[in-house]
C-alpha positions in Angstrom: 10.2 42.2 104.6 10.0 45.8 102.4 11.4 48.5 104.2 8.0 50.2 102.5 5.3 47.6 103.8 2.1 49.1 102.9 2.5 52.7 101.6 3.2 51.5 98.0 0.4 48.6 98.3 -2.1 51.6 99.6 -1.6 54.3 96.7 -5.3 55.8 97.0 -6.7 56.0 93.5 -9.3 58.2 93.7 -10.6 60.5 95.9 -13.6 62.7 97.7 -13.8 59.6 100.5 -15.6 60.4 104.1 -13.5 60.7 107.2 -13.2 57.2 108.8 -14.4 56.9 112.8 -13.5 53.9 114.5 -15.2 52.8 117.6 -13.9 50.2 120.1 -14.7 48.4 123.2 -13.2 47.8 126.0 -12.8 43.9 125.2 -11.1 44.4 122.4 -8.4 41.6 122.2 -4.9 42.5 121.5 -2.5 41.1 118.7 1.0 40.4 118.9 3.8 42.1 116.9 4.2 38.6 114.9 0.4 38.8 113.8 0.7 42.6 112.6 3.7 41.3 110.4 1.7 38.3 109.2 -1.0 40.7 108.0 1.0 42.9 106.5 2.3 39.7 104.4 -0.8 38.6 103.3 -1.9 42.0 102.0 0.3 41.8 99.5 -1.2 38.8 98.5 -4.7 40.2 97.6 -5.5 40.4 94.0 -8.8 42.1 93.9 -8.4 45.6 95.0 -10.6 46.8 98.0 -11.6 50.1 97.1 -10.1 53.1 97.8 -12.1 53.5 101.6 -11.0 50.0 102.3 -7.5 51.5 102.0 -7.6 54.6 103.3 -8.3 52.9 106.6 -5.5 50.1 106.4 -3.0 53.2 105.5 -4.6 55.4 108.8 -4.6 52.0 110.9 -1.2 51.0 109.8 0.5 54.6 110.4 -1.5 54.5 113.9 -0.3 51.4 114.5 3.8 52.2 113.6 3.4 56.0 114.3 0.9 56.8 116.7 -1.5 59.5 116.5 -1.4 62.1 113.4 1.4 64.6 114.2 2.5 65.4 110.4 1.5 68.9 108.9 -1.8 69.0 107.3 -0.9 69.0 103.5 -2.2 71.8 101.0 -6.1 72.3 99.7 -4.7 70.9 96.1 -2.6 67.8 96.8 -5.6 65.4 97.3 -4.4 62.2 97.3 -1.9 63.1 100.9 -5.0 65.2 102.1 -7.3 62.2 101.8 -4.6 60.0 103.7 -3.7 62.9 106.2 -7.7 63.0 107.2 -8.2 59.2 107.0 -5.3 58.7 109.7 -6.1 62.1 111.7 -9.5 61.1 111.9 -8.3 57.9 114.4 -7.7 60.8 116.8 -6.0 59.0 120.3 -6.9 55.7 118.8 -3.8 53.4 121.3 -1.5 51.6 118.8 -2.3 48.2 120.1 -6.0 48.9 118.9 -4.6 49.9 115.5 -3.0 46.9 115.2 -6.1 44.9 116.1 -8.3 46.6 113.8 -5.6 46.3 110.6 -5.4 42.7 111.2 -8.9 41.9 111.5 -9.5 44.0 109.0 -6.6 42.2 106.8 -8.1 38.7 107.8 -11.7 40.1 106.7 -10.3 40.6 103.1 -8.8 37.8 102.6 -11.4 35.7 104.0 -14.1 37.7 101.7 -11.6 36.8 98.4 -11.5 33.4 99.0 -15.2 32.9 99.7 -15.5 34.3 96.2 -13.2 31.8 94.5 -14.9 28.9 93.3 -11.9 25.9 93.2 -12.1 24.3 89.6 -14.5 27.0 87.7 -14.3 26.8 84.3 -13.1 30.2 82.3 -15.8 32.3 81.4 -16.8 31.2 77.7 -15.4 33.2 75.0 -13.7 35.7 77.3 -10.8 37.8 75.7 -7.4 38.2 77.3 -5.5 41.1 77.8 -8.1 43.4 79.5 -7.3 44.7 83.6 -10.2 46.9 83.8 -13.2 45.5 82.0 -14.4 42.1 80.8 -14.9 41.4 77.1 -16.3 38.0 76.2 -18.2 36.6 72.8 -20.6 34.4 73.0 -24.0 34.2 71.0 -22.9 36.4 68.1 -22.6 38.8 71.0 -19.2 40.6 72.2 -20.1 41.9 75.8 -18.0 44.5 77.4 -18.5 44.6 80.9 -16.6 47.7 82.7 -14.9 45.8 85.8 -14.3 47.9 88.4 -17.1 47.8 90.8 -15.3 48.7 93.9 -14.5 52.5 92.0 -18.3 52.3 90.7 -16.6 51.6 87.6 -15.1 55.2 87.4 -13.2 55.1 84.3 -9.5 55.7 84.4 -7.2 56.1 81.9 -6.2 53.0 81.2 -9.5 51.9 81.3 -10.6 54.5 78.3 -7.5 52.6 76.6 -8.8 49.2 77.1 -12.7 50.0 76.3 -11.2 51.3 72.7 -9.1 48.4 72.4 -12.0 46.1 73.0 -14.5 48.2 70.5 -11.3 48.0 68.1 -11.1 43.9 67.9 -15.4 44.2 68.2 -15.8 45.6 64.9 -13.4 43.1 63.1 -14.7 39.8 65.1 -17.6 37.6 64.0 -19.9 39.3 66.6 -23.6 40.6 65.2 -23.8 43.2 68.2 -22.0 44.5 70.6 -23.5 45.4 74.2 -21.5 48.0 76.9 -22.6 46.8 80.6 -21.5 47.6 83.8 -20.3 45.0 87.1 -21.9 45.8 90.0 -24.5 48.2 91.2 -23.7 50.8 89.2 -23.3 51.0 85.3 -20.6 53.9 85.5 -19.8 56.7 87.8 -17.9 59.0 85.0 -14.3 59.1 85.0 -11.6 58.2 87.6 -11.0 61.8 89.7 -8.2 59.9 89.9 -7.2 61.3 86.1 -7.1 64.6 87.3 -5.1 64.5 90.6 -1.1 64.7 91.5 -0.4 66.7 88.8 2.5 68.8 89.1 1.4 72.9 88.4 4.2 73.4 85.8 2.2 70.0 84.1 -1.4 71.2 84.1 -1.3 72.3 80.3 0.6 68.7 79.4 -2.1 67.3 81.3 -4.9 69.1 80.0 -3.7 68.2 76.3 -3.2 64.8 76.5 -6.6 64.9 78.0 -8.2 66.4 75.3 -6.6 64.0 72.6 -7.6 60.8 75.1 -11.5 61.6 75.1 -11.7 63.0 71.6 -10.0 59.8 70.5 -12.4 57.7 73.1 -15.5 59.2 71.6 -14.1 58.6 67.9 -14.5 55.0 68.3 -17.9 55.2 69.4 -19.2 57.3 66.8 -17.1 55.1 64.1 -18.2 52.1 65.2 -19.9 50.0 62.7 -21.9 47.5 64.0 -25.1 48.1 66.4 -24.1 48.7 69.5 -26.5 48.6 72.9 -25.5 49.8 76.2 -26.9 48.0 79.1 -27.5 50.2 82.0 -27.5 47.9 84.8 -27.7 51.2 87.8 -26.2 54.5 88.1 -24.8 56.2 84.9 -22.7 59.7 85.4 -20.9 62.4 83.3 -19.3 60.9 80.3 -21.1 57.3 80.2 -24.6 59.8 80.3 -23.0 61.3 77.1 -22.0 58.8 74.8 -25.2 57.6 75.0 -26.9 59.4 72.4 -24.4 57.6 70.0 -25.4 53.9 71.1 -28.1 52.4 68.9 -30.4 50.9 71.2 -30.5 51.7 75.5 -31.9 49.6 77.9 -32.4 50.4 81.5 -33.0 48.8 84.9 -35.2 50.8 86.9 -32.9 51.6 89.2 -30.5 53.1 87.3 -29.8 57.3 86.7 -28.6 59.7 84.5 -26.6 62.6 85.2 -24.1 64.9 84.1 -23.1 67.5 86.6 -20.6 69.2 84.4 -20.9 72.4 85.7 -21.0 71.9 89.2 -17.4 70.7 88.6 -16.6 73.9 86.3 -16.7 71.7 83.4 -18.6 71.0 80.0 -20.4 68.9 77.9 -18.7 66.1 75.9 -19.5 62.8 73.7 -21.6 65.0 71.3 -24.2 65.4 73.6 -23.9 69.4 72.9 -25.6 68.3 69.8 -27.4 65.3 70.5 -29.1 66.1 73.4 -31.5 68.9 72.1 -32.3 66.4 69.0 -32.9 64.0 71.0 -35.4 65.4 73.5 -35.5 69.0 72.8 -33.5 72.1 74.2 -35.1 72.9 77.6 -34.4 69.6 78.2 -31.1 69.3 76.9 -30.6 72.8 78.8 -31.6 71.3 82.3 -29.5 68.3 82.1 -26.1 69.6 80.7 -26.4 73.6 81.7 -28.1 72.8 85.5 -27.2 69.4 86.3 -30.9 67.4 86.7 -30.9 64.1 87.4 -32.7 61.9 85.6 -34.9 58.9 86.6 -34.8 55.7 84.4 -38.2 56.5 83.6 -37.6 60.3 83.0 -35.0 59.4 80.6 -37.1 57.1 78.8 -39.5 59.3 78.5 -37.3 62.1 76.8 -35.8 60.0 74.2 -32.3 59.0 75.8 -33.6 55.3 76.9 -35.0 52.6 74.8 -36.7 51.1 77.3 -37.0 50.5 81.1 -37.2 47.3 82.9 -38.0 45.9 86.4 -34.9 45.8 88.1 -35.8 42.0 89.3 -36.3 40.9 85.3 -33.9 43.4 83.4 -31.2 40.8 82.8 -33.7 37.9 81.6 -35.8 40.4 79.4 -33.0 42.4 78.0 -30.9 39.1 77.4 -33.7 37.7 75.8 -34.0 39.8 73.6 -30.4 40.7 72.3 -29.9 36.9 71.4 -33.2 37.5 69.3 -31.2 40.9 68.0 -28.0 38.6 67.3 -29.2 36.0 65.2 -30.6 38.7 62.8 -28.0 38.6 59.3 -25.0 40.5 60.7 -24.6 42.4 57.2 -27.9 43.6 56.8 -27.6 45.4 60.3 -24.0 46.7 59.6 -24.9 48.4 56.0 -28.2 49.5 57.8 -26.1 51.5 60.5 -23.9 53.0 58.3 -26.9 54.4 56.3 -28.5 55.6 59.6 -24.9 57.1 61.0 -23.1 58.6 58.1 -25.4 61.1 57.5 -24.1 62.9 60.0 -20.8 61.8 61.0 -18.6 64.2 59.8 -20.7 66.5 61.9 -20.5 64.6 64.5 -16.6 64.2 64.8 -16.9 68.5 64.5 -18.8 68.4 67.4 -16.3 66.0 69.2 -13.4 68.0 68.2 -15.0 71.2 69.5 -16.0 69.6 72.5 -12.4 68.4 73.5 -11.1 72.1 72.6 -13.5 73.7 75.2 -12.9 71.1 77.6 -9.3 71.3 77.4 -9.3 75.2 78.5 -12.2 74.1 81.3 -9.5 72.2 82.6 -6.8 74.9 82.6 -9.4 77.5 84.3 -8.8 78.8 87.7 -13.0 78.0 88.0 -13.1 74.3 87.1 -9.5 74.3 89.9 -11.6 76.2 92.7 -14.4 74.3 92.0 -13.1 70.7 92.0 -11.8 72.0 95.4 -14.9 73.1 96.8 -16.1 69.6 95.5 -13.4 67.4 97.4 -14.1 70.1 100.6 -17.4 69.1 100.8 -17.2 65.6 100.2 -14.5 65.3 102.8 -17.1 66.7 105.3 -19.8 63.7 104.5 
């Protein structure tokens, strides 16, 4: 068996999770030594990852379980990912290690149990789906290339691998035989904004590395959007934050459930505005609106957002995939040519403006980054969230 057995299954990926209680009675059975092991065997053997609260308590339960209680120093304000795990297992307070042990494998034999429930034996590949892709699902089918971000258990926070792969799959989009393309999201929510994951662990003396890599990432990531050449629809299934709010002003059509929202609390984080909404966002609905959203972090409604020009349209939540489906294989048989050339007309008027925008954007962002106010305030951010 690894000499490591969980900590490098249980890397926590992102962060700003809730303290973890556990409550047991007294009739709690216990689990021998052998059944611990077992579990620790078949969590390996998971291939859908549980979500980073998931494992935050299978790392506090296992350490309870092999350790006891939390004696280890409490780490420092700014190394979140030990901080998270420190609270997760200190929160299990006198917690005996035979209950720990009960609790991991039930908890173990829950996962598993819920994965292969999900498993359908002999299901046939999704049609038309593209290989190649971790963190999203691209599939074409209709004259239709969907990309689905696939990370439901993160909200569909996007990391960076996943900006990679969303570029890749808007690369081979605009060369395929696809009329439209449509951005959608698995799950309840469409997207959460990025990964906080992308802006953790990092080393002081690797900040301004960071930051600048950063910087090229997103103003590459938005490039693609605001090159891309066919009509493309996003598909706002629930919950939209930060940077997935953005971009939106550079998709052709947006359709909402009523459930979903918009927001883009940039400077609650000590951050700023990116994806060209400094410039879109007052066209589109004006600048006291713009002002609210981007400068004082408003949240906007489905309905609110329709209203000021950001969404297409809104639909009942218990129709939106029928109506909205419907109606992009209407879009879709429309001659893919026609709509291309008509784009381009539409977009190039003001691309090269748009790509200033984007570049300016990145700059500021990049120095947001490197500011002792976005630091303290990603801080205060974790600090309260660890308090929920």
């Amino acid at each position: 068996m690894d000499k490591q057995p969980v900590e490098d299954a249980l890397q926590v990926q992102a962060l700003a999770i809730p303290a973890i209680h556990m409550h047991l009675t007294a009739a709690s059975m216990q689990v021998s030594q052998q059944d611990f092991e077992k579990a620790q065997e078949q969590l390996k053997l998971l291939k859908k990852d549980p979500g980073n609260e998931v494992k935050l308590k299978l790392y506090a339960l296992f350490k309870q379980a092999t350790e006891g209680p939390c004696n280890s120093p409490k780490p420092g304000m700014l190394d979140f990912v030990k901080k998270a795990k420190w609270d997760a297992w200190k929160s299990l307070g006198s917690l005996p290690q035979d209950n720990a042990k009960q609790k991991y494998t039930e908890l173990v034999s829950g996962l598993i149990s819920a994965e292969s429930s999900s498993q359908v034996p002999g299901a046939a590949a999704e049609e038309g789906r593209h290989d190649g892709y971790e963190n999203i699902i691209v599939n074409t089918q209709n004259n239709i290339t969907k990309i689905t971000l696939n990370r439901p258990e993160m909200k569909n926070a996007i990391s960076h691998e996943m900006y990679r792969e969303i570029m890749k799959a808007l690369e081979e989009a605009a060369k395929d035989d696809s009329t439209i393309v449509v951005i959608t999201g698995n799950g309840d929510y469409y997207c959460s904004g990025n990964d906080l994951k992308n802006f953790t662990n990092i080393p002081a003396d690797a900040m301004e590395k960071m930051a600048k890599e950063g910087e090229a990432l997103f103003r590459d990531f938005v490039a693609h959007f605001i090159d891309f050449p066919k009509p493309l629809i996003a598909v706002v299934n629930g919950p939209a934050v930060g940077i997935s709010v953005t971009l939106l002003g550079l998709f052709d059509l947006v359709y909402a459930s009523d459930m979903a929202t918009f927001h883009t609390p940039f400077s609650q984080l000590g951050q700023s505005p990116e994806g060209c909404s400094s410039y879109l966002f007052p066209k589109i609905m004006g600048a006291a609106k713009a002002n609210e959203i981007l400068l004082f972090n408003k949240k906007l409604t489905a309905a609110e957002a329709c209203a000021h020009g950001l969404v297409t349209e809104v639909f009942p939540n218990r129709t939106f995939q029928k109506e909205v489906w419907a109606r992009l294989k209407a879009y879709a048989s429309l001659p893919k040519n026609s709509l291309a050339i008509s784009k381009q007309l539409l977009r190039g008027v003001e691309k090269e403006k748009l790509h200033a925008v984007n570049s300016q954007e990145c700059e500021v962002l990049k120095e947001r980054w490197l500011s002792d106010e976005c630091l303290n305030a990603v801080v205060a951010f974790f600090q309260r969230k660890s308090k929920l």
